[in-house]
C-alpha positions in Angstrom: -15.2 16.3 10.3 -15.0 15.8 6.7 -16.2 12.9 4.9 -13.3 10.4 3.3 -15.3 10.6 0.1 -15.1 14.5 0.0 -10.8 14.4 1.3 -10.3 11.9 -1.7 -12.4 14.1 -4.1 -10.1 17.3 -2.7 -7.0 15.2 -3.7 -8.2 14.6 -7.1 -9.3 17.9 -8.5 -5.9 19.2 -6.2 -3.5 16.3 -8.2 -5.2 17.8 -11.7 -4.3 21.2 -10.8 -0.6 20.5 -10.6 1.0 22.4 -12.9 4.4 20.8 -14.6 7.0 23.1 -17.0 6.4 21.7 -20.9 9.9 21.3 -21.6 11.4 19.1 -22.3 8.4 17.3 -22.7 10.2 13.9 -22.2 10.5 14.2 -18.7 7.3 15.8 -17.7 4.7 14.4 -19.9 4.7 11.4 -18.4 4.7 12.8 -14.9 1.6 14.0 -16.1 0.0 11.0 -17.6 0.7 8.8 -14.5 -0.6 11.4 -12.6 -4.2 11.8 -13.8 -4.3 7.5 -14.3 -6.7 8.0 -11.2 -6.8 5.5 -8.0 -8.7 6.1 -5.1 -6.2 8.7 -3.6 -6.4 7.0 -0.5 -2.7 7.6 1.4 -2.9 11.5 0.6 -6.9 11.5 1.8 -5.5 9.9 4.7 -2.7 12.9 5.4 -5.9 15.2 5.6 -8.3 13.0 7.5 -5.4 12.8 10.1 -4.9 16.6 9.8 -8.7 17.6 10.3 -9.4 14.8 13.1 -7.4 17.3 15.3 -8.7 20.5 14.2 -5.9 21.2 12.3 -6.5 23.6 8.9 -7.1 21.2 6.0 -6.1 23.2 3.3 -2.9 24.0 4.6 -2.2 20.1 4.5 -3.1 20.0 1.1 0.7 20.4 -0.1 2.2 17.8 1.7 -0.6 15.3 0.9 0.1 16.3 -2.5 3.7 15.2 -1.2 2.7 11.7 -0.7 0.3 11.2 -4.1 3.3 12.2 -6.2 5.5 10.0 -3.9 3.3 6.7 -4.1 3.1 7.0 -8.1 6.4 7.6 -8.4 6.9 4.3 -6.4 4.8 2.6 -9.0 6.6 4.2 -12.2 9.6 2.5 -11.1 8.1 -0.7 -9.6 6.2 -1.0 -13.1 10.0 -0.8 -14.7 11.5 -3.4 -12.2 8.4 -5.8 -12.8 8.1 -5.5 -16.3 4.5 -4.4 -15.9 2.5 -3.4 -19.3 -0.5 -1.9 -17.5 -1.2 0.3 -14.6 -4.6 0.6 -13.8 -5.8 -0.4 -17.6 -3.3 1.6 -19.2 -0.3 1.7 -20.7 2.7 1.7 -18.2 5.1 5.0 -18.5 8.0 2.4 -19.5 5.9 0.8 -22.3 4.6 4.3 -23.5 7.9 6.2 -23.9 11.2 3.6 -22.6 12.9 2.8 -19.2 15.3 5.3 -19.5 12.7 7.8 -19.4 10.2 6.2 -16.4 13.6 6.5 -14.8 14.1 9.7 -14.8 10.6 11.0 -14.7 10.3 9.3 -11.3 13.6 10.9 -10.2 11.8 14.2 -11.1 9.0 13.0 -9.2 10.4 12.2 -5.8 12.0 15.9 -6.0 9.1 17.3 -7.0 7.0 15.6 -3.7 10.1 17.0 -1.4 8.8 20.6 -2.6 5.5 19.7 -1.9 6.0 18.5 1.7 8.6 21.1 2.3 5.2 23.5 1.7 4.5 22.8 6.1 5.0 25.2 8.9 8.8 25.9 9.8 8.2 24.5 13.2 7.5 21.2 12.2 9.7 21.1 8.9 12.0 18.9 10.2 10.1 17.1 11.9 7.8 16.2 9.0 11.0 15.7 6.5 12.0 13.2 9.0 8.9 10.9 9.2 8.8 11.4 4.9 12.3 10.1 4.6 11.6 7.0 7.0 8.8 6.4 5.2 10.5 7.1 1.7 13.4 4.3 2.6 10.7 2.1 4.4 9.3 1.6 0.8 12.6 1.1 -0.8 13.8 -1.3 2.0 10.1 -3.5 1.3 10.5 -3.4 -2.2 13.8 -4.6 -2.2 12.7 -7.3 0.2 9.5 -8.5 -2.4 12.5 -9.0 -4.8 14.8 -10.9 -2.7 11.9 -13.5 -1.6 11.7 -14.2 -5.3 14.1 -16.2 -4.9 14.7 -17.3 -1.5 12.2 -20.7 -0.7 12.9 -20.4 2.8 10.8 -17.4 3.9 9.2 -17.7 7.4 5.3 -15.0 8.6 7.2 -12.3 10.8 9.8 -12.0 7.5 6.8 -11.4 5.0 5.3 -9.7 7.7 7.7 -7.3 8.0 8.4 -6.8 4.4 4.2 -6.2 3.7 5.0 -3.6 6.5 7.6 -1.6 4.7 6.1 -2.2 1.1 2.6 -1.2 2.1 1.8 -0.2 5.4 4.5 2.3 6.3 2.8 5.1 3.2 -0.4 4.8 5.6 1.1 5.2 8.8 3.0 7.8 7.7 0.6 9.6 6.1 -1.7 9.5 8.8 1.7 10.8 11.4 2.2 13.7 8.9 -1.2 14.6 9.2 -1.6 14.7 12.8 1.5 16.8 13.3 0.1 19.5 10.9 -3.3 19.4 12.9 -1.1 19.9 16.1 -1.2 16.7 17.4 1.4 15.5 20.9 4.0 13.4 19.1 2.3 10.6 21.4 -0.8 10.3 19.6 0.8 11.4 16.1 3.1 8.3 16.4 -0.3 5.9 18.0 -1.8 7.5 14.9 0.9 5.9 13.0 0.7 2.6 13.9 -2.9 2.4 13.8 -2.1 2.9 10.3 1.0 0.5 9.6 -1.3 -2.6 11.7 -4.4 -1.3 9.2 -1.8 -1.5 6.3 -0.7 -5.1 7.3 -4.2 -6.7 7.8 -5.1 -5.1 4.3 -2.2 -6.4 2.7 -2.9 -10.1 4.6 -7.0 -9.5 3.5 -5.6 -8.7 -0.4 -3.2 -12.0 0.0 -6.3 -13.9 1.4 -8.9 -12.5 -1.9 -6.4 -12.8 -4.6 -7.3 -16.6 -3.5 -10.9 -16.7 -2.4 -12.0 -13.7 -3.5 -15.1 -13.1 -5.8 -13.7 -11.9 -9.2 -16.1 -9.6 -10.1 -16.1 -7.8 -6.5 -12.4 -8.5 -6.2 -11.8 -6.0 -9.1 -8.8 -8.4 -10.8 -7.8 -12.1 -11.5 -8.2 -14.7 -9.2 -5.3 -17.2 -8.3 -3.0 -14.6 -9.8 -0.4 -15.4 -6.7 -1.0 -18.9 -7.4 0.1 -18.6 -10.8 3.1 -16.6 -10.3 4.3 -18.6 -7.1 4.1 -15.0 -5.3 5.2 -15.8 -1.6 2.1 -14.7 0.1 1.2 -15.7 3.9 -1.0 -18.1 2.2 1.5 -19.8 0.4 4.6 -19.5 3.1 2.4 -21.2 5.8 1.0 -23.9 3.4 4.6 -24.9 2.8 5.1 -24.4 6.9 1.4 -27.0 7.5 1.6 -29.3 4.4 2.9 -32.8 4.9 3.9 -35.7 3.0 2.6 -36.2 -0.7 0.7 -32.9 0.0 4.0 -31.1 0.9 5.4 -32.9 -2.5 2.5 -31.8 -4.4 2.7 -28.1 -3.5 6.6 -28.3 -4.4 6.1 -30.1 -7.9 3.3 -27.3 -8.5 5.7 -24.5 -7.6 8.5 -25.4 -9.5 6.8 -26.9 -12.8 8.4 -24.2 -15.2 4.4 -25.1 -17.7 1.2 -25.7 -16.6 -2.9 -24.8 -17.3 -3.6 -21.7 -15.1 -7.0 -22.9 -14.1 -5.5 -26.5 -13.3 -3.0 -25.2 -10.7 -4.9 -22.5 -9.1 -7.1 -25.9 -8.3 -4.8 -28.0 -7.2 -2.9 -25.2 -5.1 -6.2 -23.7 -3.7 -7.1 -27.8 -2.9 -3.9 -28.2 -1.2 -4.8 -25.0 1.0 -8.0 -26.0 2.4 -6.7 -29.7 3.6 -4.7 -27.6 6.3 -7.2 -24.8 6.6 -4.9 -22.1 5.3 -7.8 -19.2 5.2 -8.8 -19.9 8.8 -5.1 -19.2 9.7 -5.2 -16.4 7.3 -8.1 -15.0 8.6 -6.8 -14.9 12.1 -3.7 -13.4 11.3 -5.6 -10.4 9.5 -7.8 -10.1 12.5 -4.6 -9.7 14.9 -3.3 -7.0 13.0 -6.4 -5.3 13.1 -6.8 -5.9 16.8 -3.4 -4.3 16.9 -5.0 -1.3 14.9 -8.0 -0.5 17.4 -5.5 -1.5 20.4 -3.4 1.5 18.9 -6.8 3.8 18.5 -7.8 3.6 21.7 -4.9 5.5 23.2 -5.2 8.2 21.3 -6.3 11.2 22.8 -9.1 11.8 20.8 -13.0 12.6 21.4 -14.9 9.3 21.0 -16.8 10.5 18.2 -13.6 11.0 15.8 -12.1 7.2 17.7 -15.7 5.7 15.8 -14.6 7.7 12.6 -11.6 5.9 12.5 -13.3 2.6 13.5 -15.9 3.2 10.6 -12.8 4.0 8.4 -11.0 0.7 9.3 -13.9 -1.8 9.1 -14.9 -0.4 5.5 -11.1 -0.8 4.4 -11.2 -4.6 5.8 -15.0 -5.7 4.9 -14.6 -6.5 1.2 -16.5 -9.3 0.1 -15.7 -12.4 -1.3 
């Protein structure tokens, strides 16, 4: 089995050897540019790990896993555009460098450009494959839209953010990883356990990321601290404070949420304050830890020798064990 480290490096050198036409340079250059921004290359690494774990021919995957890099940064082109973003990973954003109208149709281009990739697999499984790519495709869509609606909904209850952290984040892993397994050979059964060991992993990420962006060490954490705090981001944090707090608390979180100025440092405080007096990372913590449970729960029926189960296990508990 191949080291993650050495899939992820594949990806790279794979993702800088895609070769776009020059004209007109509008529409491709910036394919290009987000493109070679970097990021670990995790989903796509994942689509090979998947494919190799069954003794499936790694190379051959390489297209489609191409499929899903292109796919994911397309995503981000446009979610950069809907959230007004400046930077993406340090750098400029597509929409700030050139204009919307032309992140737009760049990551149009893009999303065709992944179908060729992933239409790159064995006829047998063609269908199959498209199949799983366009759930997952909408999945994304469906999550996004979700994330925007709760922006302005106060009533949000855990299996709705749940559910929308699902589609958003965790449906690229699980379908990575199902793509994968199919192109290695795999029974449908343990391509689709495969799967939701990968949307469970996905969730308890997404709930570890809500749970740092709070109590996280800044310098490890890689970004801002209190950022959701700030931006009243309806995180599990946040929706099951406003489910626990009581009384003046329950007042003070509102008046926090809604005061249109503020000091940054003052309210990720007070907010943070309000969260321990009803022990929201405890609750938090546990939640993450169920999804997870989910995640091994999902492993273990897959028919796979023990040593590649562990492989996954190792995977999963260095994707959850960031410090804080």
């Amino acid at each position: 089995m191949r080291k993650l480290e050495e899939l992820q490096s594949l990806i790279a050198s794979s993702v800088a050897e895609l070769k776009y036409p020059e004209y007109p340079a509008e529409l491709y250059e910036p394919i290009k540019y987000i493109l070679a921004l970097g990021g670990k290359r995790m989903r796509p690494a994942l689509l090979l790990m998947a494919c190799d774990l069954f003794g499936g021919d790694v190379e051959a995957a390489l297209p489609p896993a191409l499929a899903i890099e292109v796919f994911h940064n397309f995503t981000l082109m446009h979610d950069d555009i809907m959230d007004n973003a400046p930077k993406r990973r340090g750098k400029t954003t597509v929409h700030e460098k050139w204009n919307n109208n032309v992140a737009i149709l760049s990551g149009d281009v893009m999303l065709i450009e992944g179908y060729k990739l992933m239409m790159q697999v064995r006829d047998n499984i063609l269908r199959t494959v498209l199949d799983v790519f366009n759930d997952t495709a909408v999945g994304v869509c469906e999550g996004q839209q979700l994330d925007m609606n709760f922006e302005t909904i106060s009533n949000i209850t855990i299996p709705e953010y749940i559910n929308m952290i699902r589609l958003k984040t965790a449906v690229v892993l699980g379908g990575a990883l199902k793509i994968g397994a199919l192109i290695g050979e795999a029974e449908m059964k343990d391509a689709e356990l495969l799967c939701s060991f990968g949307e469970y992993l996905g969730i308890a990420f997404q709930l570890q990321d809500d749970i740092l962006d709070v109590y996280g060490n800044p310098e490890k954490f890689g970004k801002q601290v209190g950022g959701d705090i700030i931006s009243n981001k309806k995180t599990y944090l946040l929706i099951k404070a406003q489910e626990l707090v009581k009384g003046t608390d329950a007042e003070e979180l509102s008046r926090w949420i809604s005061l249109p100025a503020f000091d940054a440092a003052e309210k990720v405080a007070a907010v943070t304050q309000l969260y321990n007096s009803v022990n929201i990372r405890q609750y938090a913590e546990a939640e993450m830890q169920a999804y997870a449970e989910k995640a091994f729960e999902a492993l273990e029926q897959i028919n796979l020798p023990e040593e590649s189960k562990q492989y996954l296990r190792d995977f999963a508990d260095g994707l959850l064990v960031r410090e804080y």
